[in-house]
Each structure stands twice: as structure tokens, then as C-alpha cells.
KOLKE-425050 format. One record per residue (C-alpha): residue in three letters; x, y, z. Coordinates in steps of 0.1 Angstrom, whole numbers, plus 2048, in hexadecimal, padded with zeros to 3 digits. Layout:
// KOLKE-425050
ALAXYZ;...
This chain:
// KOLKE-425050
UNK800800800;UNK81C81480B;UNK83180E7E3;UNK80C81C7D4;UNK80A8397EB;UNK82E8467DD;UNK8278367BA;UNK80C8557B7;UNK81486C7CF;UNK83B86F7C4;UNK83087E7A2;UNK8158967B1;UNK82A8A37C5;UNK8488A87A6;UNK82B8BC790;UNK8258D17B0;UNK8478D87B2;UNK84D8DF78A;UNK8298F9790;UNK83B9087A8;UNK854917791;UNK83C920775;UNK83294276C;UNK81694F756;UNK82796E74F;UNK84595773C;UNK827945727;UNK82E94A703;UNK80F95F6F2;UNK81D9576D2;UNK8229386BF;UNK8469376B4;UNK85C9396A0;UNK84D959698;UNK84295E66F;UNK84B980666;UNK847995643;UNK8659B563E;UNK85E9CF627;UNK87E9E7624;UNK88BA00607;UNK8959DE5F4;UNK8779D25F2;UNK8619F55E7;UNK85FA09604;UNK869A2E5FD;UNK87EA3461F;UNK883A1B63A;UNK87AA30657;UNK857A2865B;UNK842A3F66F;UNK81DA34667;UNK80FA1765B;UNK7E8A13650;UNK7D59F5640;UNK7BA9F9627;UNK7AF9D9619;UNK7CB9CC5FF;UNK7DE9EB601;UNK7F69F161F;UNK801A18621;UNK821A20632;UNK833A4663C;UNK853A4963D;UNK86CA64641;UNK87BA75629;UNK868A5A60D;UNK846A6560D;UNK829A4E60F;UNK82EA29600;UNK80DA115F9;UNK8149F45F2;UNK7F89DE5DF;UNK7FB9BA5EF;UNK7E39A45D9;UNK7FE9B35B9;UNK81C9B65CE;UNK8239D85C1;UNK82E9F95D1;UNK829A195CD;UNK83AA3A5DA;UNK825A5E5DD;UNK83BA7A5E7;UNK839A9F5E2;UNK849A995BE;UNK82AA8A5AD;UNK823A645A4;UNK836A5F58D;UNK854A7559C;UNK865A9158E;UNK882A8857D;UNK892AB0580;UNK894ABD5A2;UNK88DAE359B;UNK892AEC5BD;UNK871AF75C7;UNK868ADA5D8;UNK847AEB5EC;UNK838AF25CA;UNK83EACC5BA;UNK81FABD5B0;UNK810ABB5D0;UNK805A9C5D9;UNK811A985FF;UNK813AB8612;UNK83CAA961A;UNK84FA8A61A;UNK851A82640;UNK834A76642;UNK826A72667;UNK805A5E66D;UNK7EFA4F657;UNK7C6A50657;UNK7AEA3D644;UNK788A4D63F;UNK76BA3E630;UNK775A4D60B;UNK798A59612;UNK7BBA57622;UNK7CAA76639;UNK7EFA78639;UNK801A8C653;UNK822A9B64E;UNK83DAAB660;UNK84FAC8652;UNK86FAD6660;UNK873AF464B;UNK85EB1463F;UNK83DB09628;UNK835AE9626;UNK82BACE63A;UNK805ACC649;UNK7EBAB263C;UNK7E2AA1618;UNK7C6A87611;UNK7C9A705F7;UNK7A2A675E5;UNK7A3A4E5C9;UNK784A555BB;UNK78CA795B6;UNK7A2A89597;UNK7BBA925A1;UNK7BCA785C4;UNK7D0A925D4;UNK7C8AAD5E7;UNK7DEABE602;UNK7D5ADC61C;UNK7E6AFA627;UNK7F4AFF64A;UNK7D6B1065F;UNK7F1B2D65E;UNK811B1166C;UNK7FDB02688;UNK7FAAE5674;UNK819AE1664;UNK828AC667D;UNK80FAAF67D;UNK814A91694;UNK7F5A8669B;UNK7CFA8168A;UNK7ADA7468F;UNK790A73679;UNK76DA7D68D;UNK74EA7B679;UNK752A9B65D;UNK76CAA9672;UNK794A9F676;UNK7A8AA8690;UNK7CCAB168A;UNK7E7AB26A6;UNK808AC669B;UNK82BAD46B2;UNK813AEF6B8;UNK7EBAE36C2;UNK7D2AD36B5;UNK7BFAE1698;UNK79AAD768B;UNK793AD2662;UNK770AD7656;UNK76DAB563D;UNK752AC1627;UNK760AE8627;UNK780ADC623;UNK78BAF563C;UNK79BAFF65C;UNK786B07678;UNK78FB02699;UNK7B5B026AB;UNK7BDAF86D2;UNK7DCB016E5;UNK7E8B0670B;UNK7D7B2770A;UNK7B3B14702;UNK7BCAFA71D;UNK7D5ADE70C;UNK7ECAD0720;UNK809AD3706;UNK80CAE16E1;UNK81BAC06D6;UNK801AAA6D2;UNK80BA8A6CA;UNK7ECA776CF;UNK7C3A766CC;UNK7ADA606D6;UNK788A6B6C8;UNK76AA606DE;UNK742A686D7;UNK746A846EB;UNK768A8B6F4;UNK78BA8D6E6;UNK7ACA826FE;UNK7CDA906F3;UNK7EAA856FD;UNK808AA06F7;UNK82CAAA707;UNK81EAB7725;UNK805A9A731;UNK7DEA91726;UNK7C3AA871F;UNK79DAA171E;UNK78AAB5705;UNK763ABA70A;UNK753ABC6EA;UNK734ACC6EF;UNK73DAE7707;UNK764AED6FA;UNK771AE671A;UNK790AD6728;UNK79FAC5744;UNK7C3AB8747;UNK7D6A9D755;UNK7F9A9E75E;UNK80FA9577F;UNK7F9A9D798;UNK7DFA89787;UNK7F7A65787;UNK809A70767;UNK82FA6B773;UNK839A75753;UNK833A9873C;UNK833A89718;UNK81BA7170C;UNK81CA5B6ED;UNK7FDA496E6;UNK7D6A466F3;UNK7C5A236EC;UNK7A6A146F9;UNK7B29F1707;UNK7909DF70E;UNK77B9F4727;UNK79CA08734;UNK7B3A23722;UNK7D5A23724;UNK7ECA3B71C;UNK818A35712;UNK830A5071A;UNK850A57709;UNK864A4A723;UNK859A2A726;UNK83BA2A740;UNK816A1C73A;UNK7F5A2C74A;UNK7D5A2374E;UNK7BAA3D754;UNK7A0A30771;UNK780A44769;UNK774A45791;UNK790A5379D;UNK796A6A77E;UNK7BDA62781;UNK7D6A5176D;UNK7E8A2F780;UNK809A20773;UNK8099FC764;UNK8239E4768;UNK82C9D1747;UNK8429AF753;UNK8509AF734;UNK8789B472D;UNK86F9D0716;UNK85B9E272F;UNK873A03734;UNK875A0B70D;UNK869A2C702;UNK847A276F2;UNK83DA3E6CE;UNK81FA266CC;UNK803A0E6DB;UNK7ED9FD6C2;UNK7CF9E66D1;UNK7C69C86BA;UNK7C39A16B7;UNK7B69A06DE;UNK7DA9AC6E4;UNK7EB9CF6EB;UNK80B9D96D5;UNK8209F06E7;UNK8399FC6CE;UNK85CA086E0;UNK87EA146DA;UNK8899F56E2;UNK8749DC6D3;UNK84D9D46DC;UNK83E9CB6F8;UNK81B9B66F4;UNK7FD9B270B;UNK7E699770C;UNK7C29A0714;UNK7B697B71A;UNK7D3974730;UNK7E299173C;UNK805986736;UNK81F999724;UNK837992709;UNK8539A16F6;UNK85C9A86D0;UNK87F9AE6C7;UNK8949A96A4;UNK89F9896B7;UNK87697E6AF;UNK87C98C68A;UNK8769B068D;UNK88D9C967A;UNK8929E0690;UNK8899E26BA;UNK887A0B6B3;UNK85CA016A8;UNK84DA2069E;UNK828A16695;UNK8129F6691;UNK7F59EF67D;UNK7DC9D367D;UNK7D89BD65B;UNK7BD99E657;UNK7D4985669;UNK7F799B66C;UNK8059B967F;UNK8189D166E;UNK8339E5680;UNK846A07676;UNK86CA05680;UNK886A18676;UNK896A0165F;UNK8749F764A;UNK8519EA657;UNK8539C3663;UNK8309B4661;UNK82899867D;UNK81397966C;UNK7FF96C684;UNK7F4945681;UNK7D393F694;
């Protein structure tokens, strides 16, 4: 009796111990090895320093620096460069580069928007004239069609967000409003209406409300009655600049430039800090995208990824396949996530 007692209880007793040392955290969320598409200047892409990426159906729009906007068509493999020198490109450079044929306002292009009929592209200008924001319409001729300035407040633009037959547009200076059917400018926001910063660098667009995120904390904008209310360190926010707004489930969090992760908690009206477990976790973030049940927290140092199911966190590094760990921007395909690096755009296939 006594051989049968230890012929069951010796094994329980090893799992116990094996359980012991287990931790969900460690759990793999994906299945490896890890599939993973790169699309660099060898390949079509105008510039490899990608700085937004957006999906629209077959076509997959990049913005690069320096290169312009790149779509590249996926069911003919083909690419396709737009830049402020026409399609097809000027061969002669006549020097006048504001006044070439003017289909994106500049070539370091920022963020990327898709609208029900058209795509807004953001770009950042460093000198005196150009910059602002273009749309591109196919069923118009010509597609193109790019907008002044709203007199340089939009010139730097970082930051956009389509609501209803409106679009807001965050610059280095505020946040400006564009009229959709006028086709004009008619509203601009800075610290003197209430922002928190000038530099907005990120808007989250709610029924009712609009939350910026910019270099000096998180502002809530009121709609209706044009009001505003600010968060910053007294309010949880440890640090000034923030990246990126997402809704993650029923929560909002919120990624600062140096690394750190809020979450807003709506009865308290404060921000707390979260604590990633992953190795990645104090990498400077430029972008959080929410997708596939799963957050994407795109660092300098790779990307850091969330599991809603599970709560467990994992890391992405160009050790998993990615081309770069400075990760700039993600996107969400059909069964892929795209990311923006600084050495071309790596797109994760997912298997389900």
C-alpha cells in the first residue's frame, strides 16, 4: 500500500514543484518562429524611414521622410511614389520646389488618415512655405488636392483625426479645425484657449469630446460648450510629453515619450501608471496601436505587446524579425500588423 502511495504521490508532488516555477507573464502570445514581410527602398518604398502607415483594402500607404508618400498595391505587387514632384516625377529640378506640381503639401510625410472617399496626408515642413495637409481623392481629376497653412499654424503637422465633416489637425503650434465640405479653415486651439501644449502629438476623437495628448500633458476638449480641462503632474501624469491616446477595451491609455504607460480611471478623474513586465518596458514610446485583442506599443527600442485575453506581456525585437527596434508606427492589415521603423516597414503575419 505504502509502494502505491509514492507510485502517485511522487509525481504529484514533482508537477507541484515544476508549477511552482512557472509564470504566466513568460507565456509565449505568439506562435513562433515568427513569419515576418520587410518592405525597404529595395523593394519600392521611397525612403526607409517610415513615419505612418495606413491600410486601405489592397493598397497599403506608407510616409516616409524625405520620400513622400509610397502605396503599394498588394494584389499587383506594385509601388508607387507621390511626392511634391508630381506622379510621374520631374526629371529637372528647377529649384522651386514649393511650386512643383503639388500633389503632397512636402515629402516628410507625418500621419496618414483614411476617410470614407479620401486619404489626408500630414506633413512636416522645416523651412518657410510649405508643409501643412494634402488629401488624395481618386475619383476626382486631378486626385490631388493640398491646403494652405491656416497662416503656419498648420504647417507642422503631427497629428490628425477625421470627425464626421470636420478634421482635426494637430501642428508644433495647436490644433486647427478644417471645414470638409468648405474646404476651409475655421477654428485653431492653443495654451491661450486652454491646451495643455502647442505640440500636439495626438487625438483621440470621442462623440462628444476630443483628448489631446501634447508636450505638456493631456487636454480634454468639450465639444459643445468649447471648453477645456487639463491633465498633467498633479493629475498622475509623471511625465510632460505624451505620444499616443488609444482606447484599450473600456479604459484609455495614454504613452509618453520617455517610456511610461497611463491609464485614465474615469472616477477619480486622474491618470495611474501601468507596469508593463516586459524587457522592453522602459523604451520611449512614438506610438500605441490597439488591434487583434492585443495592444502594440511601438518603442525606441523595439515593441512591447499586451494581451487583452490574458494580460500577459511580450516583446518584439529585430531578434523576432523586425528591422529595426526604433518602431515608429503600426497599422492593422486582414491577418498582419504592419510597423513603421526607421530602416523600412516590417509587416507581422499572424497564423491563427
Amino acid at each position: 500500500m505504502k509502494q502505491i502511495f509514492r507510485f502517485f504521490v511522487g509525481p504529484f508532488i514533482l508537477i507541484i514543484w515544476m508549477l511552482s516555477f512557472y509564470n504566466p507573464a513568460e507565456a509565449l502570445l505568439f506562435k513562433r518562429p515568427l513569419s515576418f514581410q520587410h518592405v525597404t527602398p529595395k523593394e519600392g518604398l521611397s525612403s526607409e524611414m517610415v513615419n505612418a502607415i495606413a491600410v486601405e483594402g489592397e493598397g497599403v500607404w506608407f510616409g516616409t521622410y524625405a520620400g513622400g508618400a509610397t502605396l503599394y498595391d498588394r494584389s499587383k505587387n506594385v509601388y508607387k511614389a507621390y511626392t511634391t514632384k508630381g506622379e510621374p516625377m520631374e526629371k529637372v529640378d528647377d529649384g522651386k520646389s514649393i511650386n512643383w506640381k503639388n500633389l503632397l503639401s512636402y515629402n516628410h510625410v507625418s500621419v496618414i488618415v483614411p476617410d470614407k472617399d479620401r486619404i489626408w496626408f500630414g506633413t512636416y515642413f522645416y523651412g518657410f512655405g510649405g508643409g501643412g495637409i494634402s488629401y488624395y481623392q481618386p475619383q476626382k481629376n486631378p486626385p490631388w488636392k493640398r491646403f494652405n497653412t491656416n497662416d503656419g499654424r498648420a504647417k507642422k503637422v503631427v497629428s490628425m483625426v477625421v470627425d464626421g465633416e470636420w478634421l482635426w489637425v494637430g501642428s508644433e503650434k495647436g490644433l486647427s479645425l478644417l471645414d470638409k465640405k468648405t474646404e476651409s479653415w475655421k477654428g485653431f486651439y492653443s495654451t491661450q484657449d486652454g491646451l495643455s501644449g502647442n505640440f500636439v502629438n495626438s487625438i483621440l476623437n470621442q462623440p462628444d469630446s476630443l483628448w489631446v495628448a501634447t508636450n505638456a500633458g493631456i487636454s480634454h476638449f468639450y465639444k459643445s460648450k468649447k471648453t477645456w480641462v487639463t491633465y498633467s503632474q498633479k493629475e498622475g501624469l509623471t511625465e510632460s510629453e505624451i505620444k499616443s491616446l488609444v482606447i484599450v477595451g473600456k479604459k484609455m491609455w495614454a504613452g509618453a515619450i520617455g517610456g511610461t504607460l497611463f491609464e485614465y480611471d474615469a472616477v477619480a478623474n486622474r491618470w495611474k501608471r501601468i507596469e508593463p513586465t516586459d524587457p522592453l518596458k522602459n523604451g520611449g514610446i512614438h506610438f500605441i496601436l490597439v488591434a487583434k485583442e492585443k495592444v502594440f506599443v511601438c518603442r525606441d527600442n523595439g515593441v512591447s505587446v499586451y494581451d487583452l485575453p490574458t494580460g500577459q506581456w511580450e516583446s518584439l525585437t529585430v531578434s523576432d524579425g523586425l528591422l529595426s527596434n526604433m518602431v515608429f508606427c503600426a497599422a492593422e492589415d486582414k491577418s498582419s500588423i504592419w510597423f513603421g521603423t526607421d530602416r523600412g516597414a516590417s509587416r507581422l503575419i499572424l497564423t491563427p
